[in-house]
N, C-alpha and C positions, 0 to 999 in steps of 0.2 A: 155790495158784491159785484156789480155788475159795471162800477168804476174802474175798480179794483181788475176787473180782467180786461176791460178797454187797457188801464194801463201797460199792464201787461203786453196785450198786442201792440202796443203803440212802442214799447220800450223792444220787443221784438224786431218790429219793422226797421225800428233805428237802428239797431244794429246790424240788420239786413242792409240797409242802405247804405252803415257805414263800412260793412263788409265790403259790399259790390264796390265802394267807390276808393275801397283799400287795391281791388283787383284789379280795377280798370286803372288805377294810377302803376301800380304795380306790374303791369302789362304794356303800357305806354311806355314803359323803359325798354320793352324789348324792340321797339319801333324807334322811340326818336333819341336815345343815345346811338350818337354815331363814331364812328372811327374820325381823328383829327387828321390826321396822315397816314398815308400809306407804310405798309410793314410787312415784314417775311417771319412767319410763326413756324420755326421747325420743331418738328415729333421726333423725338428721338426712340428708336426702340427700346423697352422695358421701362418708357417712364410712367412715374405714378401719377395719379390722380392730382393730389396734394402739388406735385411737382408743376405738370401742362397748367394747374390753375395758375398758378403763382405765372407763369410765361405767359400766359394769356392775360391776366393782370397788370403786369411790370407793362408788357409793351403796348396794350391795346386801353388802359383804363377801365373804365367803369363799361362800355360795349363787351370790353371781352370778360369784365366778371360773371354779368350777363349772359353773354355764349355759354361759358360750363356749365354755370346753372339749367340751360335750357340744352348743354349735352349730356350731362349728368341724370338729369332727368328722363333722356331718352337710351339712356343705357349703352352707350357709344366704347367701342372695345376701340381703347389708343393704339394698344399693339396692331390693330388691323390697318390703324391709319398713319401711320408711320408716313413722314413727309415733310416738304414744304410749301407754305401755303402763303402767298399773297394776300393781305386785305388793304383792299382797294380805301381810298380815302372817302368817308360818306358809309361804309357799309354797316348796318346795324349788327346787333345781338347774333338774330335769327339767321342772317344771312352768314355772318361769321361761322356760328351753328351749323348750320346747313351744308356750307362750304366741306367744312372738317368733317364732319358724317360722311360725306357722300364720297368724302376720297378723293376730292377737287382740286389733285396738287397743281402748284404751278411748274412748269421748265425752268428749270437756273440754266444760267451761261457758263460754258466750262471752258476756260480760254488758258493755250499752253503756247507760248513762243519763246526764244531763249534759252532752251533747254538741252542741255547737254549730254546728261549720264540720264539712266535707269531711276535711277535714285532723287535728282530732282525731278522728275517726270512723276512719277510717284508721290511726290509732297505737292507737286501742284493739285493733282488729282484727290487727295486727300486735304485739301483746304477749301477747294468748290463742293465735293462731293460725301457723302455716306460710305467712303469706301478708306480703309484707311492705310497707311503708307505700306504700314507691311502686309499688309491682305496683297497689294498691288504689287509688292517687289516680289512674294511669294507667289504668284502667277504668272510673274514676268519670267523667272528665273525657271518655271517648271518644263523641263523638253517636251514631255507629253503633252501639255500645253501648246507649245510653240510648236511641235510637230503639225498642230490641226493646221494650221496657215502656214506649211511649207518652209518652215523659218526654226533657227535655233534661238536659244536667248542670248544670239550674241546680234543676230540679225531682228530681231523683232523692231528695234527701233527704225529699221527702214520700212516698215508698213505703219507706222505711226506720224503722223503728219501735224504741225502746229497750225494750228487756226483757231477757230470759234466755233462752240458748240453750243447742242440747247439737248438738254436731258434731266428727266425726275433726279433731283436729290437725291433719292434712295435705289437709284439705277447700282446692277447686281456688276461689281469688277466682271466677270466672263462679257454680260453683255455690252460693256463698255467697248472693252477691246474687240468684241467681235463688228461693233459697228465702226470703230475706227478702221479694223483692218479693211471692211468693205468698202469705206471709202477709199483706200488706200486701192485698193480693185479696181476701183470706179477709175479712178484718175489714170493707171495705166491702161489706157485704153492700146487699140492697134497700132495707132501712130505712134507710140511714145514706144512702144515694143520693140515696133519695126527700127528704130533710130536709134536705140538700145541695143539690139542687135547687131547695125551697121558697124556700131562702136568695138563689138567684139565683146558688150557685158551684158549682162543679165540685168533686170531691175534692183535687185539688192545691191548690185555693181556701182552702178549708179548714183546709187543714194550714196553708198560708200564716200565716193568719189565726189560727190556733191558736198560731203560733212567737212571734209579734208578740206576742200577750197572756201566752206565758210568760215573755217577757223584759219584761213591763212587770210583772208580778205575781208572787213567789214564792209570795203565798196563793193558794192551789186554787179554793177556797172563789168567788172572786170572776172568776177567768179567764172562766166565760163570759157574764159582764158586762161585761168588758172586749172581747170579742170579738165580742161585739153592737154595742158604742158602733161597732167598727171598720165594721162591716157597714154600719150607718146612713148613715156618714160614705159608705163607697161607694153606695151606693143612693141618695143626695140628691147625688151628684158633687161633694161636699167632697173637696179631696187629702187624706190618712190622715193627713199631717206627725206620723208615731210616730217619737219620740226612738229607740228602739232601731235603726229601721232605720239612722239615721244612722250609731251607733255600728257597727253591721255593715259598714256600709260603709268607715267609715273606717279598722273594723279593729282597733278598741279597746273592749271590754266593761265595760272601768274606770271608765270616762269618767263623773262621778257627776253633770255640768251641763253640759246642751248650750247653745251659745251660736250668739247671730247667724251666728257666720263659720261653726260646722261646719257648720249646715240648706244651707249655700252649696256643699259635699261636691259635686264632680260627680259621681255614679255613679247607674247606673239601681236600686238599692236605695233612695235618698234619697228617703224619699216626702215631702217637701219641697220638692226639683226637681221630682221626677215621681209624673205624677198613677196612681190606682188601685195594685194591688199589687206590691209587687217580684218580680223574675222569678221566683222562687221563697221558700222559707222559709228564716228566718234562724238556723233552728237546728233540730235534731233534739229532735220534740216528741211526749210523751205520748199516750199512744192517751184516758188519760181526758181531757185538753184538749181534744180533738175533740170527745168525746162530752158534755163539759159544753158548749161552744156550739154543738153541733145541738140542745142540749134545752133553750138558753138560751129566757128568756121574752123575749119585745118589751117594748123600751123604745123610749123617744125620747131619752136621751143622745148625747151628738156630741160632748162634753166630760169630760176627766177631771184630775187633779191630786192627786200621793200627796199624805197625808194631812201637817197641819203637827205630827200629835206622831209620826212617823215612825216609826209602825207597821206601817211595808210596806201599810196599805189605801189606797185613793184614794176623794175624793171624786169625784163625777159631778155632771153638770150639763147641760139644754137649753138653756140660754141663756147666752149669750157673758156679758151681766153677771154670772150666776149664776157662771160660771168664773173669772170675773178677780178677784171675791173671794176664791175659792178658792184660785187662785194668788198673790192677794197675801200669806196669810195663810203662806202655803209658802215662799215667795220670802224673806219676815221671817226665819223661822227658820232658811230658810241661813245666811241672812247672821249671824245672830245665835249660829252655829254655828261661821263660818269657813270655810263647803262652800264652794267653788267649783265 
């Protein structure tokens, strides 16, 4: 009998030992599986269980099968944690775990340059961002909206500025724009007002005026030359008749020869029909285009015409003769090119 219960204990203890040494191996996985390479794990709102595991799986291996079990187990509401999250290369289970619990997103980079309409503005922002294209066209477009920052939704893109940014994933469209427009605040400072002013325009003016000479110029170099000539032409009550607005209005940027019938375009962009500048800017424009024509020099050009070896430069010109040479010698070379 008294074998018989040693065995017992002894068949006890082993299994006690083989327990303890199922948990400690079992627990060494939340330590020394590590992440192989660094990854971005986005939370999507309303995802399931089932779902984040499988994302945590695919991208992380056997560490992030690990993390849900060890967030699973702590009862972790994904809805709260909606995000995106960096794991670093080296990071275990627990720290994965951990990470995600505690709402440890990272900042993404939301970089917009090149941009022209509303509408690609909006798709760039909806491929960085949690925000999607028509959430963003449907607040860009709202007056009440655009009323808060002095602007309609024809001007909004002139408080809109392309660069680099750094913001949560899941950052809300309102606070997006509100933080844009503040830099957009920021950047007109006094000086930039005051030399806006000199000009006889407002800072939306500006920007306007700045859109038009980067859609007439890819050289830098020259924009605020071009955007002087523009100024002139409004200052002597000449209508602006810039070939880009037309093409904005019509809606085609391709467009490489405006002709009699487009300048004919009804829309209040066609500064052709209509006199001074279009309701706002025709594209999302460089902060330094601004700053090259607030510190453009005065000229008297009212005339310009790219160049005929089509180097992207333009000739200028004060005198209508002086341009129609200009332009004949351009006009040759389309033709002699086959442009239409």
């Amino acid at each position: 009998m008294k074998k018989k219960k040693n065995g017992i204990k002894l068949l006890i203890a082993s299994v006690m030992v083989a327990l303890v040494a199922i948990a400690a191996i079992w627990g060494m996985g939340f330590v020394y599986n590590r992440v192989s390479e660094p990854r971005m794990i986005y939370l999507y709102p309303n995802t399931s269980p089932e779902a984040f595991a499988d994302t945590l799986r695919s991208n992380l291996g056997k560490p992030g099968e690990k993390a849900w079990t060890l967030m699973n187990l702590l009862g972790v509401d994904l809805n709260k944690r909606v995000g995106a999250y960096r794991i670093e290369e080296g990071a275990t289970p627990i720290e994965i775990a951990r990470r995600i619990r505690n709402g440890q997103q990272t900042p993404v980079k939301f970089t917009f340059n090149n941009v022209r309409t509303v509408e690609q503005f909006a798709e760039r922002v909806s491929e960085r961002l949690l925000i999607s294209k028509e959430e963003m066209l449907k607040l860009l477009g709202d007056e009440q909206f655009c009323a808060k920052y002095g602007q309609t939704p024809a001007t909004m893109p002139a408080i809109l500025f392309p660069d680099s940014y750094e913001y949560y994933w899941n950052v809300k469209a309102e606070r997006l724009i509100d933080d844009l427009a503040s830099y957009s605040k920021r950047f007109w400072n006094d000086d930039r007002r005051r030399k806006a002013e000199s000009l006889g325009l407002t800072p939306e003016e500006v920007v306007t005026v700045a859109s038009i000479a980067e859609e007439e110029s890819a050289k830098r170099d020259e924009r605020g030359k071009i955007g002087r000539l523009y100024i002139n032409r409004l200052q002597s009550g000449m209508p602006l008749q810039a070939d880009p607005t037309v093409k904005f209005a019509i809606g085609d940027f391709g467009i490489r020869r405006i002709t009699v019938e487009m300048t004919k375009y009804d829309s209040p962009y066609n500064t052709y029909r209509y006199a001074g500048l279009p309701p706002g800017p025709i594209r999302f424009v460089e902060k330094a285009t601004i700053d090259n024509i607030l510190n453009s020099e005065p000229t008297n050009y009212i005339y310009m015409c790219a160049k005929e070896d089509f180097s992207g430069y333009h000739n200028f010109a004060a005198t209508y003769a002086e341009h129609c040479a200009n332009a004949r010698r351009y006009h040759i070379e389309l033709n002699k090119r086959g442009i239409k």
